[in-house]
Steps between C-alpha positions, in 0.01 A plus 500: 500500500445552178827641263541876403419584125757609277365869569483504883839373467624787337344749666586324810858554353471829424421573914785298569748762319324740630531410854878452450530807311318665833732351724778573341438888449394529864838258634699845274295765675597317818876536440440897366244639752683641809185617711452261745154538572431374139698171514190325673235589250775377236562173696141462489467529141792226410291277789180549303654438151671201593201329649271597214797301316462210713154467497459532078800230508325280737172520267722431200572176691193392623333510164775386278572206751903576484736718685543808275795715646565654235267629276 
């Protein structure tokens, strides 16, 4: 495959943080929401957020030919 250019790889970037970022705020409204009938749709969230991470990580890799695990 051919490598990212300098631009796809930031933008790329710039999803990665946000993805974190994502996962991150919705890991906090785990710990502070108390209705349990929300706590799936939250858990869903982080599940969504963390693949979208995986799967812009694993296109980082593919096209830059190296393991990129942190970014």
């Amino acid at each position: 495959m051919e490598q990212l250019t300098q631009m796809e790889f930031l933008k790329i970037n710039e999803l990665l943080g946000a993805e974190e970022l994502s996962i991150k705020k919705y890991q906090a409204y785990s710990n502070e929401v108390k209705d349990d009938e929300l706590q799936p749709y939250i858990q869903e969230s982080i599940n969504l957020h963390q693949q979208n991470l995986s799967n812009l990580l694993e296109l980082v890799r593919k096209n830059n030919g190296k393991d990129e695990t942190q970014i």
